[in-house]
BALOBA-1460 file (C-alpha; in Angstrom, 3 decimals):
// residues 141
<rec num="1" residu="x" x="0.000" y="0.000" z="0.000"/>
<rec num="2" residu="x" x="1.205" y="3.686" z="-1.158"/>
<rec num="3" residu="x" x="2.200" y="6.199" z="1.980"/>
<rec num="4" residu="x" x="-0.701" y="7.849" z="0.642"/>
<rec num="5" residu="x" x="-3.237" y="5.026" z="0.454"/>
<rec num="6" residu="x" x="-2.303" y="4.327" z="3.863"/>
<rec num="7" residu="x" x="-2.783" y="7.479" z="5.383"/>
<rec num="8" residu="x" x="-6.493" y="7.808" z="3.623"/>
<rec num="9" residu="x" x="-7.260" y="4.922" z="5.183"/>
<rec num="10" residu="x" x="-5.915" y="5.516" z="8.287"/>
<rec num="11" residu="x" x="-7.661" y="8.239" z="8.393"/>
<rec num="12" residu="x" x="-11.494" y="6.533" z="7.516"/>
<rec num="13" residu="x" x="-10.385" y="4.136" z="9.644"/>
<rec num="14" residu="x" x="-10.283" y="6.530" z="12.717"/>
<rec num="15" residu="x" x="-13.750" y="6.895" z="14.523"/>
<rec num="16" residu="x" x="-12.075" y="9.308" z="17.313"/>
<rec num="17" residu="x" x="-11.546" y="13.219" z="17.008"/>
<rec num="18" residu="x" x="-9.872" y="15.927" z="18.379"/>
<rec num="19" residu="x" x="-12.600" y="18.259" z="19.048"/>
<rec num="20" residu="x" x="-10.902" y="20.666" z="17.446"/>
<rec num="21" residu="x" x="-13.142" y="23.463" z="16.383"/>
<rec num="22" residu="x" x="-13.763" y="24.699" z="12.143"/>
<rec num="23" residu="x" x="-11.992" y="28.053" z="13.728"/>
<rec num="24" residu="x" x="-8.853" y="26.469" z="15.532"/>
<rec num="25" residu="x" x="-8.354" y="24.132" z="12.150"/>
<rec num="26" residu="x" x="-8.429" y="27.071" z="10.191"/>
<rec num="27" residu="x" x="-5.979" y="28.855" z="12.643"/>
<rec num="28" residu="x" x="-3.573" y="25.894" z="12.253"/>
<rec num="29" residu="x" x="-3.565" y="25.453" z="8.550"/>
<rec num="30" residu="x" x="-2.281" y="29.679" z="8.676"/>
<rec num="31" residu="x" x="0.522" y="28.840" z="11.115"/>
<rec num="32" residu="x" x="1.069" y="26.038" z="8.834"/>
<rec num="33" residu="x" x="1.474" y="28.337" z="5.992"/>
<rec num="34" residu="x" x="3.104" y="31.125" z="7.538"/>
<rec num="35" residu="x" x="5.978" y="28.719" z="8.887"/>
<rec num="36" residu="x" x="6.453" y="27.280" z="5.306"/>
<rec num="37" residu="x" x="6.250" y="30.864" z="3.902"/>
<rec num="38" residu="x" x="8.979" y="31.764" z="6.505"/>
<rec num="39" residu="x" x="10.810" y="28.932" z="4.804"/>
<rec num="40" residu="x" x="10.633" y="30.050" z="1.418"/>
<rec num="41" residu="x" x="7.931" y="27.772" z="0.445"/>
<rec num="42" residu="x" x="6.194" y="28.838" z="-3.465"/>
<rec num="43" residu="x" x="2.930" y="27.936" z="-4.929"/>
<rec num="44" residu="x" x="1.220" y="28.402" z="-1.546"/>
<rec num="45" residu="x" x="-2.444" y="26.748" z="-1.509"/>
<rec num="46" residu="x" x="-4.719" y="26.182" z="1.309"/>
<rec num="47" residu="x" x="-8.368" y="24.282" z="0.500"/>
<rec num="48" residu="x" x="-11.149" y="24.187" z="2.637"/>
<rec num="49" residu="x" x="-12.152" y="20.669" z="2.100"/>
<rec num="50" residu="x" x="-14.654" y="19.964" z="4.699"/>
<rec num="51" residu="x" x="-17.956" y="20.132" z="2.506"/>
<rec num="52" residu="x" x="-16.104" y="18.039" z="-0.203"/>
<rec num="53" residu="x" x="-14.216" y="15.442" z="1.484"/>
<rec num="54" residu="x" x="-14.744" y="13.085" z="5.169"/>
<rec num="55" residu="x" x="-10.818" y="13.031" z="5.037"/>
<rec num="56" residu="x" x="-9.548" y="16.626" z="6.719"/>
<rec num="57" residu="x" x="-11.527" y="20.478" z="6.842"/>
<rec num="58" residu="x" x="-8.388" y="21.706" z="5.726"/>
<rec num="59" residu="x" x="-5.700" y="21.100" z="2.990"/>
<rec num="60" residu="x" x="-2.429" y="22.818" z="2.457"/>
<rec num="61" residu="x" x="-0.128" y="22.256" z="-0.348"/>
<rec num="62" residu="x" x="2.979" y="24.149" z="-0.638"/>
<rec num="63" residu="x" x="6.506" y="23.395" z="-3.161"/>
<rec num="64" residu="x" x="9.763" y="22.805" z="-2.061"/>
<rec num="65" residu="x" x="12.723" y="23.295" z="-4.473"/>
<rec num="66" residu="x" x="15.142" y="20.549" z="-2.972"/>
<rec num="67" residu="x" x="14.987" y="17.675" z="-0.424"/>
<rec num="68" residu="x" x="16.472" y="19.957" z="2.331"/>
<rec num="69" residu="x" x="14.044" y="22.653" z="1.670"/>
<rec num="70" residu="x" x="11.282" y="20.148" z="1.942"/>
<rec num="71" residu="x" x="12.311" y="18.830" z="4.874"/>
<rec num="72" residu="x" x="13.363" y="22.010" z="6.410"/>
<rec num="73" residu="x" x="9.502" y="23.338" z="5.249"/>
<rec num="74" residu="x" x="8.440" y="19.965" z="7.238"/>
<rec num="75" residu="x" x="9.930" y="20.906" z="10.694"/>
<rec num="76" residu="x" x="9.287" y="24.456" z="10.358"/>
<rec num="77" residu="x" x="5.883" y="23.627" z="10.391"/>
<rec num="78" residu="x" x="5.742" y="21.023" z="13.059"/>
<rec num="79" residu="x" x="7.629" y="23.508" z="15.397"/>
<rec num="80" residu="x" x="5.516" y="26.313" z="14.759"/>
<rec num="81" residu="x" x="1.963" y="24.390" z="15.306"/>
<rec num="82" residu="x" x="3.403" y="22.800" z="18.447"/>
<rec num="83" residu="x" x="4.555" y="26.212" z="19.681"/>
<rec num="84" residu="x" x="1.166" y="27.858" z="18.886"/>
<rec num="85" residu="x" x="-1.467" y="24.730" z="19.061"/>
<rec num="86" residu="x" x="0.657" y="22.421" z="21.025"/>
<rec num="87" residu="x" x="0.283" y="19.536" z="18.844"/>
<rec num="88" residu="x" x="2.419" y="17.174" z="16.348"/>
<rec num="89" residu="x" x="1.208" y="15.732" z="13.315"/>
<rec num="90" residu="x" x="-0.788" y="12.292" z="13.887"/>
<rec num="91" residu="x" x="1.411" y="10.912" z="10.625"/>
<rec num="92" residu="x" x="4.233" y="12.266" z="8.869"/>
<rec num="93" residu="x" x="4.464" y="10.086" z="5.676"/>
<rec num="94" residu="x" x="7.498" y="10.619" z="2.744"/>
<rec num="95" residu="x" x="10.344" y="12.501" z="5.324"/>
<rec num="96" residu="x" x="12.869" y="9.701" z="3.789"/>
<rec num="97" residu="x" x="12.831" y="10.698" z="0.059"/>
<rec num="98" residu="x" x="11.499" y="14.559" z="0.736"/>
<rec num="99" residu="x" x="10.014" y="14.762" z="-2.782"/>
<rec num="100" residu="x" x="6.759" y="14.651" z="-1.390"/>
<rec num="101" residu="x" x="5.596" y="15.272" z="2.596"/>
<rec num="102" residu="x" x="2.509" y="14.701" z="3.817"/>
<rec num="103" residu="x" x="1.293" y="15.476" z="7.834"/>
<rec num="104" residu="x" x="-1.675" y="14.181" z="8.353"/>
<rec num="105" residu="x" x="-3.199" y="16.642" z="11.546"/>
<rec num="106" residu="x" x="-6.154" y="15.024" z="11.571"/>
<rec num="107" residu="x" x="-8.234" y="18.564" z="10.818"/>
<rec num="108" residu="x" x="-5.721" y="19.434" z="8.310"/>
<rec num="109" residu="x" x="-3.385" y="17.823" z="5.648"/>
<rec num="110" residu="x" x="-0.363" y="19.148" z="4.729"/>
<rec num="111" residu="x" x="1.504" y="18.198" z="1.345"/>
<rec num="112" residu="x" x="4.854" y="19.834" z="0.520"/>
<rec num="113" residu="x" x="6.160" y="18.886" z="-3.013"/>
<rec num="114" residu="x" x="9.039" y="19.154" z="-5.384"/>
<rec num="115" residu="x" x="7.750" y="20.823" z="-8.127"/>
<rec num="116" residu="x" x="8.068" y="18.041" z="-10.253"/>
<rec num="117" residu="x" x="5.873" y="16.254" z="-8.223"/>
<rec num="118" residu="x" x="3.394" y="18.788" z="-7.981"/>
<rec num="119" residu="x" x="3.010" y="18.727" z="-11.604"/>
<rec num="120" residu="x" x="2.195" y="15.330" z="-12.018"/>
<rec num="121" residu="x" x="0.225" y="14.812" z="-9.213"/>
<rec num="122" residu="x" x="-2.096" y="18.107" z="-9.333"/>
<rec num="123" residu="x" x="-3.643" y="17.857" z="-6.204"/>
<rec num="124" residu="x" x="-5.238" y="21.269" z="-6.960"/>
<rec num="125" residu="x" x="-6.920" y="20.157" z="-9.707"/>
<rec num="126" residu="x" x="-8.234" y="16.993" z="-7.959"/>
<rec num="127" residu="x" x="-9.557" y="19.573" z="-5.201"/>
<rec num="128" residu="x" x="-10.490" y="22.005" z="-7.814"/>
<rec num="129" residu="x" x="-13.883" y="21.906" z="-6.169"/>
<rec num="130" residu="x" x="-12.736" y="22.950" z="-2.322"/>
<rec num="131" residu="x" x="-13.119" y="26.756" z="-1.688"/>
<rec num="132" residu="x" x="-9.557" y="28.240" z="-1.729"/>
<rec num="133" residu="x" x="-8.647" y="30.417" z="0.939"/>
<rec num="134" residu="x" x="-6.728" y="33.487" z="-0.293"/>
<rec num="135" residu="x" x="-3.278" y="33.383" z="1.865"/>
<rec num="136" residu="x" x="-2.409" y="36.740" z="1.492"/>
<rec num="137" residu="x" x="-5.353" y="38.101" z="2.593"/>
<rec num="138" residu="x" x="-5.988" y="35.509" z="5.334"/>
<rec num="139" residu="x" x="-2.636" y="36.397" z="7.023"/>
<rec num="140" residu="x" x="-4.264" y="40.132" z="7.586"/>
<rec num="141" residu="x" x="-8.003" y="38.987" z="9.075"/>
């Protein structure tokens, strides 16, 4: 089974939550971004996915342009929501070959790519149907 496959069903597979609230998901998924921002990250996307998939509320996809930088995205963004949330990812899938990251919050998803990988896999375009939130104007509300 694919790191992927396993963490989607992982994830049906769990029948307990966090509790955490649409408004403290949503408050994660900016740290998330603003700590890969901080990083360098491109290509910044976050999806609200909760009326369109059982899997998360919130997606975040961001590019990487080397292993390092993916990896370095990856712990900037575990430190920062365990700083500010106090939590750690549930899963962190793909840290060995960095060209694609996934941390599986429970709430929210995070995928950071090598661009190649982006390309082919064009998880916006699977998603196309989430509502986008708009990070540069969500880091001023």
């Amino acid at each position: 089974m694919s790191d992927i496959t396993q963490l989607e069903y992982s994830r049906a597979q769990s029948t307990a939550t966090d509790g955490t609230s649409p408004d403290e998901a949503r408050g994660l998924i900016l740290t998330a971004a603003q700590a890969a921002d901080e990083r360098k990250a491109v290509d910044i996307v976050l999806l609200r996915v909760a009326e369109v998939s059982y899997l998360a509320d919130y997606f975040a996809i961001f590019t990487g342009f080397s292993n390092v930088q993916v990896r370095a995205i990856s712990q900037a963004i575990e430190d920062q929501v365990e700083e500010e949330w106090q939590r750690l990812p549930l899963r962190t899938q793909g840290l060995s070959d960095a060209s694609w990251v996934v941390m599986d919050y429970g709430d929210a998803i995070i995928h950071i790519l090598k661009p190649q990988e982006r390309e082919f896999y064009n998880l916006e375009a699977f998603w196309g149907h989430a509502e986008r939130i708009d990070f540069s104007t969500a880091e001023e509300c």
